[in-house]
C-alpha positions in Angstrom: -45.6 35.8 -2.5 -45.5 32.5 -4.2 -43.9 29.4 -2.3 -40.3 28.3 -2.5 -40.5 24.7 -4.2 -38.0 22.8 -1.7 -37.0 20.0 -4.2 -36.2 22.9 -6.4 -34.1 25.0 -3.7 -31.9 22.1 -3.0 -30.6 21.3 -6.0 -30.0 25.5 -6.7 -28.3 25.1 -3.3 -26.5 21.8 -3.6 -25.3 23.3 -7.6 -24.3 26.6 -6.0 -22.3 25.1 -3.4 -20.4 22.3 -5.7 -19.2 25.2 -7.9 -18.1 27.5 -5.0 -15.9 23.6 -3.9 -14.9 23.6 -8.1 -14.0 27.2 -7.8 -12.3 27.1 -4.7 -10.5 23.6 -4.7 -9.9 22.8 -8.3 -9.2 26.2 -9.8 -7.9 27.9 -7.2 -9.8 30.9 -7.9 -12.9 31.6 -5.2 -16.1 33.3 -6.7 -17.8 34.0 -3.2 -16.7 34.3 0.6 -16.4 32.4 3.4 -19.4 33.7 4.7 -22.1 33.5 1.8 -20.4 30.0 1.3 -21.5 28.8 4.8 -24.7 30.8 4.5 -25.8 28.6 1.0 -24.7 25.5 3.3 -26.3 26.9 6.6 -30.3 26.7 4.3 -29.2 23.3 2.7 -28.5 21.6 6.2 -32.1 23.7 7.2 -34.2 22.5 4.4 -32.4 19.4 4.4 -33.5 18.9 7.6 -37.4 19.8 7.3 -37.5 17.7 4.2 -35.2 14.7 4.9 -37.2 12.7 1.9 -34.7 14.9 0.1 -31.6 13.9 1.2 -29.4 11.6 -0.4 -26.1 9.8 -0.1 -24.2 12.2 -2.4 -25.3 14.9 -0.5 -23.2 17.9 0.9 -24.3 18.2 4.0 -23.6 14.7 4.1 -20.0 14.5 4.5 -19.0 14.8 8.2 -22.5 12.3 9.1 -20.3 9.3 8.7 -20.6 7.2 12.2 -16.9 6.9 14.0 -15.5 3.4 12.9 -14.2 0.9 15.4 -11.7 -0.4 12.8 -10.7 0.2 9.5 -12.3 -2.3 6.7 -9.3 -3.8 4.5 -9.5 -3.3 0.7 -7.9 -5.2 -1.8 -7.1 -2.8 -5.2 -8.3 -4.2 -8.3 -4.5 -2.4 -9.8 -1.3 -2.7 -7.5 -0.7 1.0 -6.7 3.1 0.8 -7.2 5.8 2.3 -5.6 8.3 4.0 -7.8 12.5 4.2 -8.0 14.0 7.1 -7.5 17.0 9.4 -9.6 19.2 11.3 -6.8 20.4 13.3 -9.9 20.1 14.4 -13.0 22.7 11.8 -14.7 20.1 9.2 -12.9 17.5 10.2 -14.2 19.1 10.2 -17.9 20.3 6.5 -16.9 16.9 5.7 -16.4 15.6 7.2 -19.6 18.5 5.4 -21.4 18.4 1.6 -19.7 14.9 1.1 -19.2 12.7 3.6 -21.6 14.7 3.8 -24.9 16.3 0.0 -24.2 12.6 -1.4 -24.0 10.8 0.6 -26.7 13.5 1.9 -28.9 15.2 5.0 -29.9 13.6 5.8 -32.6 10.2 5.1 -31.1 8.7 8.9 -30.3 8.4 9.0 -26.6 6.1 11.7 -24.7 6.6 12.5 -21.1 4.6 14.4 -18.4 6.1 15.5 -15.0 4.1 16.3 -12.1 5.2 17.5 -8.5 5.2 14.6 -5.8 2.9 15.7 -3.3 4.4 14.7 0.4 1.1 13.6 1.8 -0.8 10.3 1.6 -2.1 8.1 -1.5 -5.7 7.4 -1.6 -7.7 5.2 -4.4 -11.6 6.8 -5.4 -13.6 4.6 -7.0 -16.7 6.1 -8.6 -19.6 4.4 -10.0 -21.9 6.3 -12.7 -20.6 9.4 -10.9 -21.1 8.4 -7.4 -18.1 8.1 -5.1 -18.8 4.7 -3.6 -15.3 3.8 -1.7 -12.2 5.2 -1.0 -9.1 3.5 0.6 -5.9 4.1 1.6 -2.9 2.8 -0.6 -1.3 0.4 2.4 1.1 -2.3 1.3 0.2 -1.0 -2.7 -2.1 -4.5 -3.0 -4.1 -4.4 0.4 -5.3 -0.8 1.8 -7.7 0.9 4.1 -11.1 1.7 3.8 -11.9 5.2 4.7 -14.8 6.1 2.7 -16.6 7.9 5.2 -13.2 10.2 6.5 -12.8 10.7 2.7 -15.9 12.1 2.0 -15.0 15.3 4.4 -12.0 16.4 2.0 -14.3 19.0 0.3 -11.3 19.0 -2.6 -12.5 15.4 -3.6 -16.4 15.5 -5.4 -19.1 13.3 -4.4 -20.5 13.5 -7.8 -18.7 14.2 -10.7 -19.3 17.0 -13.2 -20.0 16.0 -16.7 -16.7 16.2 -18.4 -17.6 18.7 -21.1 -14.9 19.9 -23.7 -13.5 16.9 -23.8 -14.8 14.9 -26.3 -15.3 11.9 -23.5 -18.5 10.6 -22.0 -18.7 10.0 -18.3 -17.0 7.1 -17.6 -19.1 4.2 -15.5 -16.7 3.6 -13.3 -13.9 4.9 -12.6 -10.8 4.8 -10.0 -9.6 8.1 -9.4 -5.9 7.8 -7.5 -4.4 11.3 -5.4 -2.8 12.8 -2.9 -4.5 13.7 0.6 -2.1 16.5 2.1 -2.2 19.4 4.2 -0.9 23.1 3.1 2.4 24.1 5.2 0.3 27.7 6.2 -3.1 24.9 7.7 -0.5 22.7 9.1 1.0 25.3 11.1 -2.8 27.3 12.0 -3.7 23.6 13.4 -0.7 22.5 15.5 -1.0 26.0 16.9 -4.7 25.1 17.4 -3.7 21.8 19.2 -1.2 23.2 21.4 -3.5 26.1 22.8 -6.2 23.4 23.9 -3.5 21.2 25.3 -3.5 18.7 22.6 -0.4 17.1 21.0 0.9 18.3 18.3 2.1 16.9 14.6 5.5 17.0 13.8 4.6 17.6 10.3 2.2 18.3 7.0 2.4 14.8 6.2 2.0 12.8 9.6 -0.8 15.8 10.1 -2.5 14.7 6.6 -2.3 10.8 7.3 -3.2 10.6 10.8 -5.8 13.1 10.4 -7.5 11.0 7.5 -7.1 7.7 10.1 -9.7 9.0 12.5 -12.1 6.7 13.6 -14.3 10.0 14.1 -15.2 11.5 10.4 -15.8 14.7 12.0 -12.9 14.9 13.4 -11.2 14.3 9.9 -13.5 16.9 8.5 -12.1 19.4 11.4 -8.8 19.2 9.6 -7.9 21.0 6.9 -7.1 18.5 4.3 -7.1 18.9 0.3 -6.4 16.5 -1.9 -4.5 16.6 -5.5 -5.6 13.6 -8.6 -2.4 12.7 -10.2 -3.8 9.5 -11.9 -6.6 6.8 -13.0 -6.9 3.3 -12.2 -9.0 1.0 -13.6 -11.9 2.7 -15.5 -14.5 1.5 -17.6 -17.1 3.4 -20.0 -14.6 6.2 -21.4 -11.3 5.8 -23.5 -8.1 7.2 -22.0 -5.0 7.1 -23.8 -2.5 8.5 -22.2 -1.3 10.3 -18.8 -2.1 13.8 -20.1 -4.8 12.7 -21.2 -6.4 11.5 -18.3 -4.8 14.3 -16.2 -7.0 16.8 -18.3 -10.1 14.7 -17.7 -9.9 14.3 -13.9 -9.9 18.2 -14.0 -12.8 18.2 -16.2 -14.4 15.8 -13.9 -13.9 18.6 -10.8 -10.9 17.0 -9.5 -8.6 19.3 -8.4 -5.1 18.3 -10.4 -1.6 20.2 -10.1 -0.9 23.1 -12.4 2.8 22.5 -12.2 2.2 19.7 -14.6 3.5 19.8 -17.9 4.0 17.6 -20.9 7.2 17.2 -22.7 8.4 15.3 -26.0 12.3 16.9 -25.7 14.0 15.1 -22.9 16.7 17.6 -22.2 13.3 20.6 -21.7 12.0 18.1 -19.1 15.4 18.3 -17.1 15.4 21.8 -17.4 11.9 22.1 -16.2 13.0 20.2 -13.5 15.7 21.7 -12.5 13.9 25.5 -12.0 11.0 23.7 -10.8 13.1 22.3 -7.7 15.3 25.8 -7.3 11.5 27.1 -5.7 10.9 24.5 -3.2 10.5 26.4 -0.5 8.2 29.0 -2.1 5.9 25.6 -2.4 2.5 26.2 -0.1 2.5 22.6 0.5 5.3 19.8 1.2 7.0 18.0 -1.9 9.8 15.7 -1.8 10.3 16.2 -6.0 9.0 15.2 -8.9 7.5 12.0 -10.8 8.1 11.5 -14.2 6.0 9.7 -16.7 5.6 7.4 -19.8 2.7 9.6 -21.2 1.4 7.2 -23.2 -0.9 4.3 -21.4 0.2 1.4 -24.4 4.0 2.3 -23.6 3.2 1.8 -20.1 2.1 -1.6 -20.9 4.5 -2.2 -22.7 7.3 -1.4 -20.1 5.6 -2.8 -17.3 7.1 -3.3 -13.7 9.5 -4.6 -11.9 8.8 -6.2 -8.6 6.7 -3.2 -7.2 8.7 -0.5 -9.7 7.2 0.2 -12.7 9.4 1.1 -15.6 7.8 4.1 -17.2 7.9 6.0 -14.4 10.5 7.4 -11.7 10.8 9.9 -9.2 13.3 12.7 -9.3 14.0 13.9 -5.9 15.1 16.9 -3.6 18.3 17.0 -2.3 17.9 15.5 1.3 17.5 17.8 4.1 20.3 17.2 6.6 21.5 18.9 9.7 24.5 18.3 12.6 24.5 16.0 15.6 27.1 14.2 17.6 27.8 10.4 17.0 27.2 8.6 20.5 28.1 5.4 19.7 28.3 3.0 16.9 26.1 -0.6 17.0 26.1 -3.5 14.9 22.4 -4.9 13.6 22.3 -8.4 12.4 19.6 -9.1 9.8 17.6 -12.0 8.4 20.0 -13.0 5.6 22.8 -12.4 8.3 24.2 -8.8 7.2 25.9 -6.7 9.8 24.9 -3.8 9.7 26.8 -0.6 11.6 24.0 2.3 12.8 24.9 5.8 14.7 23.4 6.5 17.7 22.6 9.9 17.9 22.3 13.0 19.9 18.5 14.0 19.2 18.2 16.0 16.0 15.5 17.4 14.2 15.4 17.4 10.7 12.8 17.9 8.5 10.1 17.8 11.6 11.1 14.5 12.4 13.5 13.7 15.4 16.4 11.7 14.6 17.9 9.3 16.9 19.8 6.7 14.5 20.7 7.3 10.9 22.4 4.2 8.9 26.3 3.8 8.9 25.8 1.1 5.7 28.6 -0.9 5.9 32.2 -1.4 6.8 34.1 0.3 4.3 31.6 3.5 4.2 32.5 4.3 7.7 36.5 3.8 7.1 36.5 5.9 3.7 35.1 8.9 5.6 37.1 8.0 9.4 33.6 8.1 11.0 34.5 8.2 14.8 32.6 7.9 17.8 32.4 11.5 19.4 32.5 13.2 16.0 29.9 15.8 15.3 28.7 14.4 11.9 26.4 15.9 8.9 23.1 14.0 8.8 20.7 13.7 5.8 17.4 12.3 5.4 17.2 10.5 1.7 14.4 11.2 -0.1 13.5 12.9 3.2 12.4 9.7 4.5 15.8 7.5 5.5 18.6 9.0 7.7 22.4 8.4 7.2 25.6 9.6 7.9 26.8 11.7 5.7 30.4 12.3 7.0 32.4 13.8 10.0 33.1 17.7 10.9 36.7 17.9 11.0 37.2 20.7 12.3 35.0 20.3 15.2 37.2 17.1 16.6 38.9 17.5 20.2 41.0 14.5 19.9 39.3 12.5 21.9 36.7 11.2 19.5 37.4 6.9 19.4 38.1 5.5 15.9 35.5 2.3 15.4 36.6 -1.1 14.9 34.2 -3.3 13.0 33.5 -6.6 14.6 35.1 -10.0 13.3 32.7 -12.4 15.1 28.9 -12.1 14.9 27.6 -10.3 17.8 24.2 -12.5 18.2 26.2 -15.8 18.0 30.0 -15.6 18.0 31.1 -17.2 14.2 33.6 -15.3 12.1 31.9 -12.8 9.9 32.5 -13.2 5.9 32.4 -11.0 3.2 31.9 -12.7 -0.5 34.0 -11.3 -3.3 32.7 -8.2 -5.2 30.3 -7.9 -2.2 30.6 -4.9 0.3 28.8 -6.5 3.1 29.9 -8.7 6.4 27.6 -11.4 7.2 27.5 -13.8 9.7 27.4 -17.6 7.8 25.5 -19.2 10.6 22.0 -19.8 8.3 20.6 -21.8 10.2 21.7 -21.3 14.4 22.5 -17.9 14.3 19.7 -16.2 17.2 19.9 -12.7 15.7 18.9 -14.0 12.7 16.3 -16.0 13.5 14.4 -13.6 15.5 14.1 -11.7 12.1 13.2 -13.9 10.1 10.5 -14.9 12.2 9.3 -11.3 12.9 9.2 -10.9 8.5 7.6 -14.6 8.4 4.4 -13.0 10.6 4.4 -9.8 9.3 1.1 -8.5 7.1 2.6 -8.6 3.9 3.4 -12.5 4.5 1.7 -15.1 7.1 0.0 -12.2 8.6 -0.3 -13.5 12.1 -1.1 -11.3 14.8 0.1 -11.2 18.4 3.9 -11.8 17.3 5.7 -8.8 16.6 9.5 -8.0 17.3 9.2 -9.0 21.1 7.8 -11.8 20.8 9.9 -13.1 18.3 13.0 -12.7 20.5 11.3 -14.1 23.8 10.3 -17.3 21.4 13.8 -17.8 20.3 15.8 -16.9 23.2 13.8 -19.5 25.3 14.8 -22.4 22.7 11.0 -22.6 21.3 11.8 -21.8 17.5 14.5 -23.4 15.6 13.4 -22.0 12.3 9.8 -20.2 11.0 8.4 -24.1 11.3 8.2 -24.2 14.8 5.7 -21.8 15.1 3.1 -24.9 14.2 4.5 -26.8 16.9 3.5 -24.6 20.0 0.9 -25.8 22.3 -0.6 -24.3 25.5 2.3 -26.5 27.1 4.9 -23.8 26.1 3.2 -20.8 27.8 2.6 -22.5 30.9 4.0 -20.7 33.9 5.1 -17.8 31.2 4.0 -14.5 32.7 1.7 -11.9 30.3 0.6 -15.4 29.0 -3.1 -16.3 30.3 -5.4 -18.5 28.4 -7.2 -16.6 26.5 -3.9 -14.6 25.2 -2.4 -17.9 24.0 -5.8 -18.8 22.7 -5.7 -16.4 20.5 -2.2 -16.6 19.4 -2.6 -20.3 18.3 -5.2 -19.4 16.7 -4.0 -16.7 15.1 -1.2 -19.6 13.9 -3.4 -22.1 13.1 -5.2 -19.3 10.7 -1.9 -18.7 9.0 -1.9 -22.3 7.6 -4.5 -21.6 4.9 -2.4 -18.2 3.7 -2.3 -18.4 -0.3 1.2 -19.2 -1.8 2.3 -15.8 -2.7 2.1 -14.9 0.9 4.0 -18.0 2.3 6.7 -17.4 -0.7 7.0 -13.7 0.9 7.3 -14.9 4.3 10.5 -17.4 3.3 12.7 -14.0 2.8 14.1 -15.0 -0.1 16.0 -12.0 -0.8 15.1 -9.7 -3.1 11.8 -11.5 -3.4 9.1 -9.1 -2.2 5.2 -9.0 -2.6 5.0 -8.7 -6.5 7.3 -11.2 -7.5 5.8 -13.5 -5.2 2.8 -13.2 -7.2 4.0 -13.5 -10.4 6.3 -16.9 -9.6 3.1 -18.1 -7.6 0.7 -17.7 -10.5 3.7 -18.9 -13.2 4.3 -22.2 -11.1 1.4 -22.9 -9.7 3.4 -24.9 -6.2 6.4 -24.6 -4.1 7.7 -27.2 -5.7 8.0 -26.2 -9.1 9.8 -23.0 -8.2 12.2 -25.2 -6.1 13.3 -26.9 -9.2 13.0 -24.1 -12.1 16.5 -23.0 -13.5 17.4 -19.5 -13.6 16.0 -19.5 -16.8 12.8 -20.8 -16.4 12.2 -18.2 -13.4 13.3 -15.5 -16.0 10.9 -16.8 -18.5 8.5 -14.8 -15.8 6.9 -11.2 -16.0 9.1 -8.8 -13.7 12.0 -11.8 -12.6 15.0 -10.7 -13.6 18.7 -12.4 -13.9 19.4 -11.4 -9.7 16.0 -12.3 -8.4 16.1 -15.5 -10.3 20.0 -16.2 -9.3 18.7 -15.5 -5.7 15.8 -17.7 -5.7 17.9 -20.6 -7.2 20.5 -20.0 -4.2 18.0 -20.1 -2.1 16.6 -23.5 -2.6 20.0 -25.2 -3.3 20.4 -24.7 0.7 20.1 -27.9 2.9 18.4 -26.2 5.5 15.7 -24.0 3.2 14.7 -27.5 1.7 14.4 -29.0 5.0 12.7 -26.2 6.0 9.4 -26.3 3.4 9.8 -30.1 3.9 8.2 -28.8 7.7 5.9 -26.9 6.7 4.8 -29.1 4.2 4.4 -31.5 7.3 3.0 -28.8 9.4 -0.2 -28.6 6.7 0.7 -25.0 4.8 -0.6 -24.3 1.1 2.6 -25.2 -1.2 0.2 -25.1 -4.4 -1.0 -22.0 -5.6 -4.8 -21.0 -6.3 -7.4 -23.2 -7.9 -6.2 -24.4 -11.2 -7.4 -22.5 -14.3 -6.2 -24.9 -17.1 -10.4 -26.0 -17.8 -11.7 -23.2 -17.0 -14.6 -22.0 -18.9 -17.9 -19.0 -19.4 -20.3 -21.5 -17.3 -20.3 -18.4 -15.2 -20.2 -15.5 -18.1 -22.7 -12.9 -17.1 -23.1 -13.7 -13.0 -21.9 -11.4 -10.5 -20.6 -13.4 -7.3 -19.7 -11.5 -3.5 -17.6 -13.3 -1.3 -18.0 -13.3 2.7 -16.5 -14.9 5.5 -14.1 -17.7 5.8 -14.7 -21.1 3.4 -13.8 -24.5 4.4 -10.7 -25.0 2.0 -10.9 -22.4 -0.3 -9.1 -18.8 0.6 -11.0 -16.0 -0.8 -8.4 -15.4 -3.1 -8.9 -18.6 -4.6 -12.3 -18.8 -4.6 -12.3 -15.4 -6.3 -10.2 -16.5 -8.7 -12.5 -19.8 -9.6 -15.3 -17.8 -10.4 -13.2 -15.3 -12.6 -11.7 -18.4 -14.3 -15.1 -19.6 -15.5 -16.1 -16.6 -16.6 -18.2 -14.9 -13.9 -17.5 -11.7 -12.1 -16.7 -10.7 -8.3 -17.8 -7.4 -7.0 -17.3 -6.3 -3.3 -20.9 -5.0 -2.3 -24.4 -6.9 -2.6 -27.0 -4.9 -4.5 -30.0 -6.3 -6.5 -27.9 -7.2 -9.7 -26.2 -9.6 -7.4 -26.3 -12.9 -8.7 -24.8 -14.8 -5.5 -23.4 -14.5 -2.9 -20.6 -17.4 -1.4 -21.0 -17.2 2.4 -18.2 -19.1 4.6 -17.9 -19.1 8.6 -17.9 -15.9 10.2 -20.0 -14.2 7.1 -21.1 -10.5 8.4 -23.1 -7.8 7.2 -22.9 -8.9 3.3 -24.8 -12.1 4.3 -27.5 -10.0 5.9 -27.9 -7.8 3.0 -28.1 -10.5 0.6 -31.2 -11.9 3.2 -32.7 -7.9 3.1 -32.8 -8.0 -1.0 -33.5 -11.9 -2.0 -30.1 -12.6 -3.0 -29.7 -16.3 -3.3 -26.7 -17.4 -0.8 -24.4 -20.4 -1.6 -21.8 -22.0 0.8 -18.1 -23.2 -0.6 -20.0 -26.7 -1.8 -22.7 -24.6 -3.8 -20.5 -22.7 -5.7 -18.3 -25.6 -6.8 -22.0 -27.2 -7.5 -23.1 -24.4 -9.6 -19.8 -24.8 -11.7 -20.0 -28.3 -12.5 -23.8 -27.8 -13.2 -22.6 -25.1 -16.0 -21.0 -27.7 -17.7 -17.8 -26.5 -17.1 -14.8 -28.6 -15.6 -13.9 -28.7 -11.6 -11.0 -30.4 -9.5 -12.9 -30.0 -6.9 -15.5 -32.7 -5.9 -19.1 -30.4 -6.5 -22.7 -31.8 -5.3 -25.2 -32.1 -7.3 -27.0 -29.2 -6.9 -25.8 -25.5 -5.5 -26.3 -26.0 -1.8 -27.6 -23.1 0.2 -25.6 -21.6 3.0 -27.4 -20.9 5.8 -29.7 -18.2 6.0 -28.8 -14.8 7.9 -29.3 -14.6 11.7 -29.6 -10.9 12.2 -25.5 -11.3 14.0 -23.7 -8.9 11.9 -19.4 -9.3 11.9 -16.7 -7.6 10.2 -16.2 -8.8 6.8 -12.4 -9.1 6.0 
């Protein structure tokens, strides 16, 4: 009897088991059981194991070997992953068609469209490198996500290597960034809570919270435990292939063994798409998994560009969603909420209600005349939905259920946090209190958005914080927060040394945040984390968008007429000019990143990673330097490294750099290097690149 070959018997088992996953997860059609399926992986994990010269990274028996993570790293996409509007309706969804597709691109232009179901689960980004799955991250804020690689490698629905995508006519693309759906089927979501709840563990309250906090283990195998599958409904960036269109690419993630929706479908008659629609939404419940509707789609990728965004919305695309889910509660009582821009706000308390497995405690009242249109009482037993299935409101009162002793609701005339008369402009259907800049309420939340993550970022104040500050006459405005010193929290209790060490640091850090952020943490209204961007990048300082006419901010990418009216308003305010004025003083960045103007290819053909914290450059600047004179940044060291820029703090990409020769510069040798490539700097460069200093063996997290 002749000898197995192990090399050989791997790959037979590795190829054997990647068909039964294609087979399984991506066709929905299984081609062996449960059992021979863990037998072929039971003598992989047993030769594996004899022979571990033969393991590799992308190996299956690989994906639950992960080590549990202490903290999530963050990734920055290299593409926003946008969120999308919605259509309640079909007459919306025309509307949409009508203002923003056929307005843009023309009537007579032929338009193709696809619709696909949207999953109820989380978005994740895959990026995959000559067929390798090298990272994959959470969507977070759309610009700044998660990194969950190792918790992603357990979904046995996403492949570790990609199959060649024959009978497509497309090569294998070099890289690639593969974007989807992580969710859980209703039928697993129910086996595992019942699973929980027999060993005494707690319980989700449904599919999607299962699917998110399941992928957010620290604990890989715990996340491979779970049942989770996962569902490609787009690309993005990619390099090495040519993809044209939606469909397109839809086709080629299935060729590629991703497992992609077979409720997809592509239209070029608009009124077919609504009527695919609407049947497709009469069988919701006969769905396996959660969906909260459907996304439609621009098919083709040039429309796309063409249509681009607005703010974080893009215009080719929208999603058409379920009626809300609702149920009936009583109405406890009725507060007021004052908000940063000063609208008062009404909101139900609630009798406990579940609805959609989530408990409801407080649903939106929206405004004054809402609640005096439908004679919303307190006492009344009232219809709740959830929009979207995500934001409760009252719907209106039961009638019939009233005793007569339900108490009609008087909306207030004087600001709750402060006392001034409320106002209401003309044509507008909110109350707000007029007291800018003294108003407490107020304050507090504009100082809890001013540190929040998508702005300053500066952790150890969050919505308590914010109030104790205010309420004990610290902050008169967002400035203030540069002015505390040790001296404030003397005496304070829950405030030791090392806590307000910390916190002032955690300040003092926020001073080097890149425009865009400190422009998000103003609250201008309707001035959110992509048009930030775009009037940082336009403008280049704080200044110059303090001075542009609504036209000039309209001659920007994604500002419109009412972002531009608002951001105009905003800076003709006394007290918004005196407030940049101190934090001018208090030594924030009012100019945006380095300036690209003389940029030039000194750098064409070198690959630069970026690590730690750099004297006056953010990382966002410095990354953009290097892209502005031509060179490239890339995330991870390897031998085709050209440098990499090493600041305080530098963690394990400094010590891999040391492992493989990679020459190190600090913020001095990069700007050196530039103005050595003949190419011109506003910053002050050395003669010669300047080494950082070597690796010490000390390993931190890289952020």
């Amino acid at each position: 009897m002749s000898q197995i070959d192990p090399a050989r018997r791997v790959a037979e088992l590795r190829a054997a088991i990647e068909e039964a996953n294609y087979h399984y997860y991506v066709l929905d059609q299984p081609q062996i059981s449960d059992a021979a399926y863990d037998a072929l992986m039971r003598e992989l994990q047993a030769l594996e194991a004899a022979h571990p010269e033969l393991v590799t990274p992308e190996s299956l028996t690989r994906r639950v070997s992960g080590q549990p993570a202490s903290q999530f790293a963050k990734v920055r996409h290299p593409q926003p992953m946008l969120s999308l509007g919605n259509a309640m309706d079909e007459a919306a969804l025309r509307e949409w068609r009508e203002s923003r597709v056929l307005k843009l691109l023309g009537r007579d232009t032929p338009i193709s469209y696809v619709v696909e179901p949207k999953i109820d689960g989380l978005a994740v980004a895959l990026t995959y490198r000559a067929g390798l799955l090298v990272q994959g991250a959470t969507r977070g804020d759309g610009e700044v996500g998660e990194d969950v690689t190792a918790n992603l490698r357990t979904v046995r629905g996403i492949p570790l290597r990609l199959r060649s995508p024959a009978g497509t006519g497309l090569p294998l693309a070099t890289l690639i960034e593969v974007r989807g759906e992580v969710y859980m089927r209703r039928a697993d979501f129910e086996a595992l809570n019942a699973r929980l709840a027999a060993s005494g563990d707690k319980t989700f309250a449904n599919p999607r919270n299962s699917a998110a906090g399941s992928l957010r283990q620290k604990d890989p195998a715990l996340t491979a435990s779970r049942p989770l599958r996962f569902f490609a409904y787009g690309v993005g960036p990619f390099e090495g292939v040519a993809l044209r269109s939606q469909w397109q690419a839809l086709q080629y993630l299935r060729a590629l063994g991703f497992p992609v929706n077979a409720d997809a479908r592509l239209f070029d008659d608009f009124e077919e798409l609504i009527a695919y629609c609407r049947t497709w939404m009469d069988h919701r419940e006969r769905l396996p998994y959660e969906a909260d509707g459907l996304v439609i789609k621009v098919d083709s990728f040039a429309q796309q560009r063409e249509l681009g965004a607005v703010q974080r919305d893009p215009r080719w695309a929208i999603a058409f969603k379920f009626p809300a889910r609702e149920a009936v509660t009583r109405l406890v009582n009725i507060v007021v909420n004052v908000g940063r821009t000063g609208v008062i706000t009404p909101n139900a308390e609630l009798e406990p209600v579940v609805i959609g497995g989530v408990t409801v405690r407080n649903a939106s009242l929206h405004n004054a005349d809402y609640i005096a249109e439908r004679d919303i009482r307190i006492g009344d037993y009232v219809t709740v939905q959830r929009a979207g299935d995500v934001i409760p409101y009252v719907v209106g009162p039961l009638l019939e259920l009233r005793t007569g002793a339900e108490q009609p609701w008087v909306f207030p005339e004087r600001c709750p946090a402060c006392g001034t008369p409320l106002e209401r402009q003309e044509g507008e259907v909110a109350w707000r209190c007029p007291n800018f800049g003294i108003c407490p309420a107020q304050l507090v939340r504009r100082v809890e958005h001013f540190v929040s993550r998508g702005a300053m970022d500066i952790v150890g104040i969050g919505e308590r914080q914010a109030e104790q500050f205010v309420s004990m006459g610290w902050l008169q405005d967002v400035a203030d927060l540069y002015q505390l010193t040790p001296e404030h929290f003397a005496g304070v209790e829950g405030y030791g040394p090392k806590r307000v060490a910390n916190l002032l640091h955690a300040i003092d850090r926020s001073r080097r945040r890149p425009l865009e952020r400190l422009i998000v943490g103003l609250g201008i209204r309707y001035v959110g984390s992509v048009a930030a961007a775009a009037l940082a990048s336009h403008f280049g300082s704080l200044d110059a968008i303090m001075t542009a006419s609504e036209a000039e901010l309209q001659a920007v990418e994604g500002i419109g007429p009412v972002v531009a009216a608002s951001v105009v308003d905003f800076f003709s305010r006394e007290a918004n000019r005196r407030l940049v004025e101190k934090l001018r003083a208090a030594g924030l960045r009012l100019s945006g990143a380095a300036p690209r103007a003389q940029a030039g290819t000194g750098l064409a053909g070198k690959s630069f990673v970026l690590t730690g914290t750099l004297p006056s450059l953010t990382r966002e600047q410095a990354a953009e330097l290097i892209k502005a004179h031509g060179g490239k940044v890339s995330e991870s060291v390897s031998k085709k490294t050209s440098y990499v820029v090493a600041g305080a703090s530098a963690g394990s990409k400094l010590a891999r750099a040391g492992q493989l020769g990679v020459p190190v510069l600090d913020e001095a040798g990069l700007l050196a290097l530039i103005g050595a490539a003949g190419t011109a700097s506003d910053h002050p460069a050395a003669a010669e690149p300047r080494a950082a200093p070597a690796p010490t063996g000390q390993l931190s997290l890289d952020l």
